[in-house]
N, C-alpha and C positions, 0 to 999 in steps of 0.2 A: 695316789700312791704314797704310801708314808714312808718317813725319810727315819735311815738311823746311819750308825757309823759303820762305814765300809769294810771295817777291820772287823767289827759284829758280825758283820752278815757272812763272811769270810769263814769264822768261829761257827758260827748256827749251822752254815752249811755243811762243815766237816761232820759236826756233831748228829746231824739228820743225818747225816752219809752212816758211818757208823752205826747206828741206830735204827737203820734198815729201810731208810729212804734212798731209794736209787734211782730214782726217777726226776727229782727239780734240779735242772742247771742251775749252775750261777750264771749270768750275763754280764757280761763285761762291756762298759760302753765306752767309747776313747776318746779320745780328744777334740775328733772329728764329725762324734753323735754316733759312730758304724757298731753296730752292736755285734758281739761274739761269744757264741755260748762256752762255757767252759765246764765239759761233766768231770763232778764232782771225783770220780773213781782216779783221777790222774793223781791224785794227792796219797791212795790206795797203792802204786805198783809196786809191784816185787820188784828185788834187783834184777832179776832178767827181762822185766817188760821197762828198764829204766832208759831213756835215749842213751844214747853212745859217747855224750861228753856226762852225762849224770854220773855212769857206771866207772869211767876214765877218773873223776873224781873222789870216790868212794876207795878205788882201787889203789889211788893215790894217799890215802889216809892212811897215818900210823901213829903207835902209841895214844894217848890219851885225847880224846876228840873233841871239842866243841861244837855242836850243831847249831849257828846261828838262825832264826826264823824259820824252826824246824816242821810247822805246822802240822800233818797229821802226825810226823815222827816216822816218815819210810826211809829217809836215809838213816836214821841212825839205828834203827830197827836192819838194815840190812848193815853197817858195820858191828850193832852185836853179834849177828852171825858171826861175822869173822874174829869174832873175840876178841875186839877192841872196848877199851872202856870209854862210852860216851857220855855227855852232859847236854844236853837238849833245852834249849831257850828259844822262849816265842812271848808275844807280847800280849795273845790272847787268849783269855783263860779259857775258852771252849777246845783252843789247839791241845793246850797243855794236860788239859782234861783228857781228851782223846787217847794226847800220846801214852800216858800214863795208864788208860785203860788199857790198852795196845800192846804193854809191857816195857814201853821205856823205862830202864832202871832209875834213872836221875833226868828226875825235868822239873823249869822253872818259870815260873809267867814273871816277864821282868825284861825290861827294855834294856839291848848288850850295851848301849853308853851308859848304863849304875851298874852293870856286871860284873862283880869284884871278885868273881874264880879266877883258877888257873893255879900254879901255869899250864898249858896246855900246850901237847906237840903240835897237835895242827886244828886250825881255825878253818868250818867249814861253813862254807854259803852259795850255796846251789840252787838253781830256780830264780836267774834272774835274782842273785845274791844280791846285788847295790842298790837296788831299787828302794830299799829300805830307808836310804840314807836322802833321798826325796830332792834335793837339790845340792849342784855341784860345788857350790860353794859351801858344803858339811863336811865334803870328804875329806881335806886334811883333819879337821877333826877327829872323825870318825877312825880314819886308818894310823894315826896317833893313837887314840884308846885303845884299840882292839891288839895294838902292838904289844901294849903292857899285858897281856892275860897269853902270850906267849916264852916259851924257854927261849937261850940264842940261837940254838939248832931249831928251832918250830918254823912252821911255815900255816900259810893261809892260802886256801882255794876258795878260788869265786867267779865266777860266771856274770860273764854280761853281754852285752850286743853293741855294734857300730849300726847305728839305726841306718847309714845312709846307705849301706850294702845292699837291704833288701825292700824299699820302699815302694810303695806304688805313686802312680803322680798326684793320688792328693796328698799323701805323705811328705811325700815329696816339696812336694808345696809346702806344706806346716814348716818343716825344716828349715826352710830356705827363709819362709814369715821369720821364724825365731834368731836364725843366725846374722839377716838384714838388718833388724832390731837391737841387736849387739848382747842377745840370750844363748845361751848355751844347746846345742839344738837334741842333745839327749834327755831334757828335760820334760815332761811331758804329765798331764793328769789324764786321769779314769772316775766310773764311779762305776759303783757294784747293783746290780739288781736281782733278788731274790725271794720268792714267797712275795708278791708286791708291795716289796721295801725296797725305796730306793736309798744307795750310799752315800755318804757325805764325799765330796771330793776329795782323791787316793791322786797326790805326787809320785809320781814316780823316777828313778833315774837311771839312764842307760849310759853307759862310757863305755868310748873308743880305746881300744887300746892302748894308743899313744897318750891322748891324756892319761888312763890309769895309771902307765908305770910311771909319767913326771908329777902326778900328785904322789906316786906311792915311794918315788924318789924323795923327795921334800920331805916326807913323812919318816922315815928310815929304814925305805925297805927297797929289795930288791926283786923286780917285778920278771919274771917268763913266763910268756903264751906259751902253754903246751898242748891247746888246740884251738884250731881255727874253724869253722865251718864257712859256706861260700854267701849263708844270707847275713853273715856278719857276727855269729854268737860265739862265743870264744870262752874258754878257760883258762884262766891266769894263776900261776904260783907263785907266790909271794912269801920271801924270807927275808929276815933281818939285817941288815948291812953290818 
């Protein structure tokens, strides 16, 4: 199987999606070897086939938008509907392609830590928003920079999960391995497999709650849940202190 970079294959996939390939999952394989297919049309839905904290967040956007790691571009494709003006960033030029074909009005291939727009009312990152930011020891960084590209009235939504809410017991396990070890236990890798390319290793990171808001404290911001779900994924609004 040949190997390329999991953020590629991510890109290629959307772009075959697109292009009238509806038929090759992406496989996601995790930490623990457990393979899970992921079809590609999820990145495709209308606001009304969007989950119920996706939709909660879009609903929640106003004035001038940021779409962090916006990949095909359906959320900001469903806040143009609403007649919001969006800015659309992803870090792969296959997404950005897409979104642009798509009709995103403004979109940019460009990693949000050199992203020198704004200011902007609200900072969006939905889909497993943080996971971006790959280990917990970035986030004061990362919610540091992202502060600057907002007004003092803006705010930032973002979605994440408390991994220990819904685990199974090899998960389970893993967790309990990382946090004995003195590792942060939302931290976790993947790799992609696609067209028989397999991905280079994808960090990922999930934060609890509680940590988010005492990093996003430290950082200058003020952190509310404003929604919870029961297997741990939650959406957080974030505004400036």
């Amino acid at each position: 199987m040949m190997s390329s970079h999991s953020l590629h294959l991510y890109g290629e996939a959307i772009l075959d999606y697109f292009n009238g390939n509806f038929q090759t999952p992406l496989i996601v394989v995790d930490e623990l070897g457990r393979r899970k297919e992921v079809p590609v049309n999820l990145f495709f839905r209308e606001f009304g086939e969007f989950p119920e904290m996706e939709k909660k967040a879009v609903e929640l956007c106003s004035g001038k938008v940021l779409d962090i790691a916006a990949a095909a571009g359906r959320h900001s494709l469903a806040l143009q509907q609403r007649g919001l003006i969006v800015c659309a960033v992803d870090i792969i030029p296959r997404c950005v392609q897409v979104m642009k074909m798509r009709g995103v009005h403004e979109a940019y291939c460009t990693d949000i830590l050199e992203f020198q727009g704004g200011p902007f009312d609200t900072l969006l990152g939905v889909m497993n928003g943080l996971t971006i930011v790959e280990r917990l020891e970035r986030l004061p960084a990362f919610l540091k920079h992202i502060r600057r590209l907002i007004g003092p009235d803006g705010q930032y939504l973002v979605d994440s999960a408390d991994l220990r809410c819904s685990v199974d017991s090899q998960m389970e396990g893993l967790l309990k391995t990382k946090t004995d070890a003195g590792d942060y236990f939302g931290e976790l890798t993947a790799h992609i497999e696609y067209r028989n390319k397999k991905g280079t290793l994808l960090r990922e990171l999930f934060v609890d709650p509680e940590t988010l808001h005492d990093h996003a404290f430290e950082a200058g911001w003020k952190c509310d849940i404003v929604m919870r779900q029961n297997n741990g994924r939650y959406l957080a609004q974030l505004a400036p202190l």
